[in-house]
C-alpha positions as CSV (number, residue, x, y, z in Angstrom):
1,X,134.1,151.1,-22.3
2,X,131.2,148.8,-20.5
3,X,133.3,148.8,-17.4
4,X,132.1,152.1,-16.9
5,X,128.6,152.1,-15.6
6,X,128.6,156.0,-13.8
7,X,129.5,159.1,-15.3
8,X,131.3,159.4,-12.0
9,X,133.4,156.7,-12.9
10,X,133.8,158.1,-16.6
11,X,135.4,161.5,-14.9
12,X,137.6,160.1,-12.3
13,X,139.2,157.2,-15.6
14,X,139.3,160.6,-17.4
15,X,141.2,162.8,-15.3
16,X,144.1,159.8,-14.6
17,X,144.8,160.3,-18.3
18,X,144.3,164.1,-19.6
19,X,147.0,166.3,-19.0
20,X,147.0,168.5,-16.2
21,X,146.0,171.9,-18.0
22,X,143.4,170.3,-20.1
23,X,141.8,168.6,-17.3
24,X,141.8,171.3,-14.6
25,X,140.5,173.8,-17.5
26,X,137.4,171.6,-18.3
27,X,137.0,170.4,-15.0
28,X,136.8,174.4,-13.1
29,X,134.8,176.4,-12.1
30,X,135.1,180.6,-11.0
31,X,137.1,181.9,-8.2
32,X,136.2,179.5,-4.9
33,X,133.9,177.0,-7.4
34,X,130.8,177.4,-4.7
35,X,128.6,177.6,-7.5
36,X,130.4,174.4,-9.1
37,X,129.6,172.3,-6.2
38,X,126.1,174.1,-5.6
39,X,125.4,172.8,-9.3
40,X,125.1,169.4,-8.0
41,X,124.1,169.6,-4.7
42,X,121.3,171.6,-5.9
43,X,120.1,168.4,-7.3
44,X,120.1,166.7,-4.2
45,X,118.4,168.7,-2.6
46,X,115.6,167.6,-4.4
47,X,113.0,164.3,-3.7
48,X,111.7,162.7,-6.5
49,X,107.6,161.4,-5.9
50,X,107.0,158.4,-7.4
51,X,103.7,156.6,-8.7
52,X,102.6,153.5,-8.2
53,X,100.6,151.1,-10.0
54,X,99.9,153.6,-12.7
55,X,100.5,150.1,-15.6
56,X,103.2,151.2,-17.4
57,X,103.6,148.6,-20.7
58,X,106.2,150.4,-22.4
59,X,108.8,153.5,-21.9
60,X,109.6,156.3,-24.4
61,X,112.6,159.0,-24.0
62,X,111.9,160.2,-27.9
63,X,111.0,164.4,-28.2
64,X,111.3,166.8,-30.1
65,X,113.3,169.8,-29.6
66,X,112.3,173.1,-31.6
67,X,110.7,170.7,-33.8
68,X,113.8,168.1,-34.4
69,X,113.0,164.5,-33.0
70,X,115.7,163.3,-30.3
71,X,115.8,160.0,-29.0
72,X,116.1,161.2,-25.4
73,X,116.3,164.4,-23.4
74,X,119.7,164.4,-23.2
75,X,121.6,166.7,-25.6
76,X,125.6,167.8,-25.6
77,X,126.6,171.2,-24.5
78,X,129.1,173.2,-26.6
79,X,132.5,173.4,-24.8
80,X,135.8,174.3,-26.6
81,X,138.8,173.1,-27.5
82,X,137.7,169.3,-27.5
83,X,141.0,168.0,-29.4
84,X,143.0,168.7,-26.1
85,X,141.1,165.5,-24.7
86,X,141.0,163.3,-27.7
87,X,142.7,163.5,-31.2
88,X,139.4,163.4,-32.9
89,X,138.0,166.4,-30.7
90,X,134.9,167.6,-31.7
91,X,134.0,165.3,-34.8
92,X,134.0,162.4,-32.1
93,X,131.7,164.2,-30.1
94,X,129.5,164.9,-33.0
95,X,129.5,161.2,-34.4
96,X,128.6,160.1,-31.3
97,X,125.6,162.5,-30.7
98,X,124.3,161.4,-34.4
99,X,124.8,157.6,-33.7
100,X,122.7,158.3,-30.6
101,X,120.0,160.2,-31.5
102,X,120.7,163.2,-29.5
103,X,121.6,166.9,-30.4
104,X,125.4,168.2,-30.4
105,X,126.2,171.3,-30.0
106,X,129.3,172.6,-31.1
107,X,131.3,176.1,-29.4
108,X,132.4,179.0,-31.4
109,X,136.0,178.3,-29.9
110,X,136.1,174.6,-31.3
111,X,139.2,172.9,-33.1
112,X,137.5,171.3,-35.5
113,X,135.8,173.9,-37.8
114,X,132.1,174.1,-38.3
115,X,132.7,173.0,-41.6
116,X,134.0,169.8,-40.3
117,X,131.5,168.7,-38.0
118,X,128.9,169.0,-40.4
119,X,130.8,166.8,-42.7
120,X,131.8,163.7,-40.1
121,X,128.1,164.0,-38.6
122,X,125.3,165.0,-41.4
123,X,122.8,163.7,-40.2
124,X,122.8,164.6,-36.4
125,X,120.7,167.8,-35.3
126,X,124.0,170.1,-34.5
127,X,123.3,173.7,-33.2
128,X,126.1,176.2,-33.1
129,X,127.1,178.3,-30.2
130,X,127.7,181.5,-30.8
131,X,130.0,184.6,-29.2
132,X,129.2,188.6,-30.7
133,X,132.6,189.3,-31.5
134,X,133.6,193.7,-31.6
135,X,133.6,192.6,-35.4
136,X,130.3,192.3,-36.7
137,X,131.2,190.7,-39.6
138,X,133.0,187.9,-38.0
139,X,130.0,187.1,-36.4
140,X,128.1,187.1,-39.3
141,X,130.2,185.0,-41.1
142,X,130.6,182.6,-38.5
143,X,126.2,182.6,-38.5
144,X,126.1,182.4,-42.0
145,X,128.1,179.7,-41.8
146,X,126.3,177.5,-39.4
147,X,123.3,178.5,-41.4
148,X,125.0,177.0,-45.1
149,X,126.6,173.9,-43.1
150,X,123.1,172.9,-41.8
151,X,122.9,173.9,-38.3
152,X,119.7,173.6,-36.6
153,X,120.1,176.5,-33.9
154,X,122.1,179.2,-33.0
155,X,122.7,179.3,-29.4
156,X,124.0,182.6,-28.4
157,X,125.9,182.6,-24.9
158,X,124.7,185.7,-23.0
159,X,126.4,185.5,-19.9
160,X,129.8,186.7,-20.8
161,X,130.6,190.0,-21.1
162,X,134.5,188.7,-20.2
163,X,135.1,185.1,-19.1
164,X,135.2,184.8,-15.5
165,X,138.5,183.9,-13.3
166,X,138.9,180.6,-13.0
167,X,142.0,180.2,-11.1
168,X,143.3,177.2,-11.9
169,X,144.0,178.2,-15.7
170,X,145.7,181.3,-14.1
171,X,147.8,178.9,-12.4
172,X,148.5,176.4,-15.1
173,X,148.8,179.4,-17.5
174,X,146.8,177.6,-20.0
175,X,146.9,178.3,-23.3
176,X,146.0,175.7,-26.3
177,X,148.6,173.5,-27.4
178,X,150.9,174.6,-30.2
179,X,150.2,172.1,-32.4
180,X,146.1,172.9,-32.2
181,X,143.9,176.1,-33.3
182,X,141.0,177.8,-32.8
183,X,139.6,175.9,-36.1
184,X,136.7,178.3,-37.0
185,X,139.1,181.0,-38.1
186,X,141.8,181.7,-39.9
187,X,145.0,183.9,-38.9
188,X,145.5,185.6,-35.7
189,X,141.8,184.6,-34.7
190,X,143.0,180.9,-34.9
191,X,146.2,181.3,-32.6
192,X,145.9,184.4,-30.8
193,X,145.0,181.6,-28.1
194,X,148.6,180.5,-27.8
195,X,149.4,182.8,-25.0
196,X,153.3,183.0,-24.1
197,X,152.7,185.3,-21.6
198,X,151.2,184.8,-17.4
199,X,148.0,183.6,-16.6
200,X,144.9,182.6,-18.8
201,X,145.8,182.4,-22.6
202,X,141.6,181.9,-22.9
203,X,141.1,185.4,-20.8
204,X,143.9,186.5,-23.3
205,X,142.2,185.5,-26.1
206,X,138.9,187.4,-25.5
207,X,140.6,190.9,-24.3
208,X,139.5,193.3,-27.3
209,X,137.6,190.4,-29.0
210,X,134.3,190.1,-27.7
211,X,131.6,192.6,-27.1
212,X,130.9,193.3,-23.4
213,X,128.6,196.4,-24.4
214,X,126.2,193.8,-25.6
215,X,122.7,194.7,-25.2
216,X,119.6,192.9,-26.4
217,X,119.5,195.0,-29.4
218,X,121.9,192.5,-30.7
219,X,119.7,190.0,-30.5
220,X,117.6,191.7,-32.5
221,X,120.3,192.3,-34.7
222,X,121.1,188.5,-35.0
223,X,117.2,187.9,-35.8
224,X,117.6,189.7,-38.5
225,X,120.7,187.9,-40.4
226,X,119.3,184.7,-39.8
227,X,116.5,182.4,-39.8
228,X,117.9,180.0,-37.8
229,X,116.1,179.6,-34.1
230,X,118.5,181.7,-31.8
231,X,118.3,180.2,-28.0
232,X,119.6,182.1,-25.4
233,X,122.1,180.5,-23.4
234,X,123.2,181.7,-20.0
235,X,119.9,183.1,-18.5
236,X,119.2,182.5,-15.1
237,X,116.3,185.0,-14.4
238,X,113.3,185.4,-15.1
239,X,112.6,188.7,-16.3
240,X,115.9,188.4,-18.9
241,X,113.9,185.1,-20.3
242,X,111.6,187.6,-20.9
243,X,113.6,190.0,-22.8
244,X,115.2,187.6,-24.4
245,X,111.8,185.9,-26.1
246,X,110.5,190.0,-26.6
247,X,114.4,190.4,-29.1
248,X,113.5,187.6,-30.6
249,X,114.6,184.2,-29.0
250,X,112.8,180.6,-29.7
251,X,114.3,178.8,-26.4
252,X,115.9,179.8,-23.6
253,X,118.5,177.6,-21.9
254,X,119.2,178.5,-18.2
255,X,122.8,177.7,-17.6
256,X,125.2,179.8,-15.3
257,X,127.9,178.5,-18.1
258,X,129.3,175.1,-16.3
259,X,129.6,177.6,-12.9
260,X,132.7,179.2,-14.9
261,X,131.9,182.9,-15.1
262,X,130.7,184.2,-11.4
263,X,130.5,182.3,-8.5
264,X,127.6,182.6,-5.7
265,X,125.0,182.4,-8.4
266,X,122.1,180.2,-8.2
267,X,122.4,176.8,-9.7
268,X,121.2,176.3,-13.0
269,X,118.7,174.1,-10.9
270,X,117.3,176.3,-8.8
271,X,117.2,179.4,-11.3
272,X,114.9,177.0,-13.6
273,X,111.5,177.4,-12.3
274,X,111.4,180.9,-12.3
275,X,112.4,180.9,-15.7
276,X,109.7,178.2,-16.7
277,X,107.1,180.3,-15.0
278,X,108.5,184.0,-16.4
279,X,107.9,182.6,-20.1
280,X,104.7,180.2,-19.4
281,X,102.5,182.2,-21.9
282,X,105.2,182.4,-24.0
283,X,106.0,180.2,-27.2
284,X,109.5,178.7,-26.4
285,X,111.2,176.0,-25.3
286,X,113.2,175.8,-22.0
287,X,116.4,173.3,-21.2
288,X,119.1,173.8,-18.8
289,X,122.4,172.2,-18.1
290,X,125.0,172.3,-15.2
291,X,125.8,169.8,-13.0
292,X,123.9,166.8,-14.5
293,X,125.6,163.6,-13.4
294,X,122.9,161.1,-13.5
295,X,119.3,159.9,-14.9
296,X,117.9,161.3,-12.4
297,X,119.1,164.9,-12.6
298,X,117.6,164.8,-15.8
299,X,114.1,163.6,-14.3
300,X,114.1,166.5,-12.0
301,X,115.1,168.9,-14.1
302,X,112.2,167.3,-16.8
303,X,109.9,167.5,-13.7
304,X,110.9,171.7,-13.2
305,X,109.6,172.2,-16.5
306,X,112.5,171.5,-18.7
307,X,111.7,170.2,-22.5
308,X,115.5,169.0,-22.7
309,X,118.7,168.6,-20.4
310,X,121.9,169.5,-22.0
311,X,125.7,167.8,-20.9
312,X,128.8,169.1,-21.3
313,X,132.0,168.0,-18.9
314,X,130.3,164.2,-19.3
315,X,131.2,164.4,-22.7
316,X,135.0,165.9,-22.4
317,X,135.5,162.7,-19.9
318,X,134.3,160.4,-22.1
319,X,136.2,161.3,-25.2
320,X,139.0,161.7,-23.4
321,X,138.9,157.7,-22.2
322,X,137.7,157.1,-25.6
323,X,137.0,159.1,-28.7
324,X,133.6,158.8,-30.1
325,X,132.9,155.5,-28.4
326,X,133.4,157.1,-25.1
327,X,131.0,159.8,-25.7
328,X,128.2,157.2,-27.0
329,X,129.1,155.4,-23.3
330,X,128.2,158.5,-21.6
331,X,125.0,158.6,-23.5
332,X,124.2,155.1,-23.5
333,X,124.9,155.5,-19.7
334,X,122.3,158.6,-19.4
335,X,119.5,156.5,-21.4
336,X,119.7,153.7,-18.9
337,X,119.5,155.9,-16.2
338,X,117.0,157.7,-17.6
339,X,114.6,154.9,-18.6
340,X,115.2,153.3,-14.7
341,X,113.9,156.4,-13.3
342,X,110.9,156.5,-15.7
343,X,109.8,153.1,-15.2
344,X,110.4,153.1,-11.1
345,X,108.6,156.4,-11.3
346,X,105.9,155.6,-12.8
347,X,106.1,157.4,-16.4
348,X,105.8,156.3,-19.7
349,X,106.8,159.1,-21.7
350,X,108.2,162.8,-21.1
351,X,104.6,164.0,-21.5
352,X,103.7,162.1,-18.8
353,X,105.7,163.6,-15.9
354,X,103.8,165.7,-14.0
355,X,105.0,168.8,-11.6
356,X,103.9,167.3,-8.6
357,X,106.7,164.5,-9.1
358,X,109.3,166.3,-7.2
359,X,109.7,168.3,-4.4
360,X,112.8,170.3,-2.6
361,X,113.4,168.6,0.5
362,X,112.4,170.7,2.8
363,X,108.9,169.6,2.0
364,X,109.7,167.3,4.8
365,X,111.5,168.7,6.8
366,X,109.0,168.4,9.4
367,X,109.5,164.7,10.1
């Protein structure tokens, strides 16, 4: 796996070997995928201000996150079905997270069962993603759950009141392998996935299952069957930060969900700072993920006001080259990224990254 030095390099190794529905599912984005490109452009955009001669001696990626020391920024976004990239699906993932020191996060529509992952990886910080299903009780079981199994978090997606159309799975009409299942239920909740009709078994799957008249009453409603920290994941402005913290939320986690539900929304990028500055008097955390492809993505987004940086199609490419050691290559890869940009930069420690360290470009624009 040291061959691999980029995480560009880790997605174009992986998508020579998954097959063709798995990798256009996790690699998609909604409709004409502006907002997929947009996620990492976005980054471009932006100039990072380095300081000079400021005597750095040493370098420290360790946090915390809602109170959990990680050894770097970095955590793992929940994305499902994991086993379609790599036998070991999710329980590599999770190993890998706990070798390096990083959170994992692990989706309601996983194949391995939350049961599972707690087992292979005790003692990594996991937090578990969570849909409001039409059934209450499934929900609550699937919480309570989490809660028993040792979760740190639950990080409840907001942003899908149906899952958006992403045409390649329409095309492809995915559904999961036979041989795999939805591993957090039982029944028809585990298979229903295995679609054997047109179009997008995962669109399928949610008709009639999830909740789209969700408001943030169920958030309260989640606050009060658990005692887990709920993060809201999927907010991009910055008056639904707001509401969110008011029902009850620890963190928010801007994310406009991989750029899979609507396309022409911000990046998760550019939606950051407002959020950072709607919930500044506020006691929560704020992280973000889409589009991060390099160390200094994650500097940036630090810099914007982000406690922690979360990754999710990094990881897919590399189990898929190589289980659990593929996913510690993609964080290993991160870290040495990471630690480049801090030294050349001129900071020691996360704390020690000031707002003033990056600027859009069109700061100069004038030149």
């Amino acid at each position: 796996m040291e061959k691999y030095i980029s995480i560009k390099e880790l997605e174009e190794a992986a998508a020579s070997v998954l097959p063709k529905a798995a990798r256009d599912y996790y690699k998609s984005g909604a409709t004409d995928e502006q907002t997929l490109q947009e996620n990492k452009r976005a980054f471009q955009r932006l100039r990072i201000r380095p300081k000079c001669l400021v005597g750095l001696t040493d370098c420290n990626l360790r946090t915390t996150v809602l109170g959990n020391e990680v050894s770097m920024p970095v955590g793992i976004s929940p994305t499902a079905m994991q086993r379609m990239a790599h036998p070991d699906g999710e329980i590599a993932n999770a190993k890998a997270a706990e070798k390096e020191g990083v959170i994992f996060t692990l989706s309601t529509l996983a194949t391995s069962s939350i049961e599972e992952v707690a087992k292979a990886a005790p003692r990594a910080v996991k937090w578990f993603q969570l849909y409001i299903y039409n059934d209450r009780e499934v929900t609550r079981n699937l919480v309570l759950r989490a809660e028993r199994a040792g979760y740190k978090a639950i990080a409840l997606t907001v942003d899908t009141p149906v899952f958006g159309l992403r045409r390649a799975d329409v095309h492809n009409n995915f559904s999961l392998p036979q041989h795999l299942r939805l591993s957090n239920f039982e029944g028809f909740l585990s298979t229903k996935i295995h679609s054997s009709g047109e179009g997008s078994g995962l669109n399928t799957y949610v008709n009639n299952l999830f909740d789209k008249s969700l408001t943030w009453d169920e958030v309260k409603w989640l606050r009060s069957i658990t005692n887990l920290p709920i993060i809201a994941k999927g907010i991009l402005r910055g008056d639904d930060a707001v509401k969110a913290v008011k029902a009850g939320c620890s963190a928010i986690l801007v994310s406009n969900h991989g750029a899979r539900q609507l396309d022409g929304v911000p990046a998760s990028i550019e939606a950051l700072p407002e959020v950072v500055e709607a919930v500044k008097h506020y006691n929560v955390e704020v992280y973000m993920d889409g589009g991060v492809s390099t160390g200094t993505d994650v500097f940036k987004a630090l810099t914007l006001g982000a406690k922690a940086v979360f990754v999710g199609r990094p990881a897919l490419w590399g189990l898929a080259l190589g289980g659990q050691a593929g996913v510690e290559r993609m964080l290993k890869i991160f870290r040495t990224e990471l630690e480049y940009t801090f030294n050349i930069a001129g900071t020691s420690s996360v704390a020690d990254i000031t707002k003033d360290m990056v600027v859009h470009e069109s700061a100069y624009s004038k030149l």
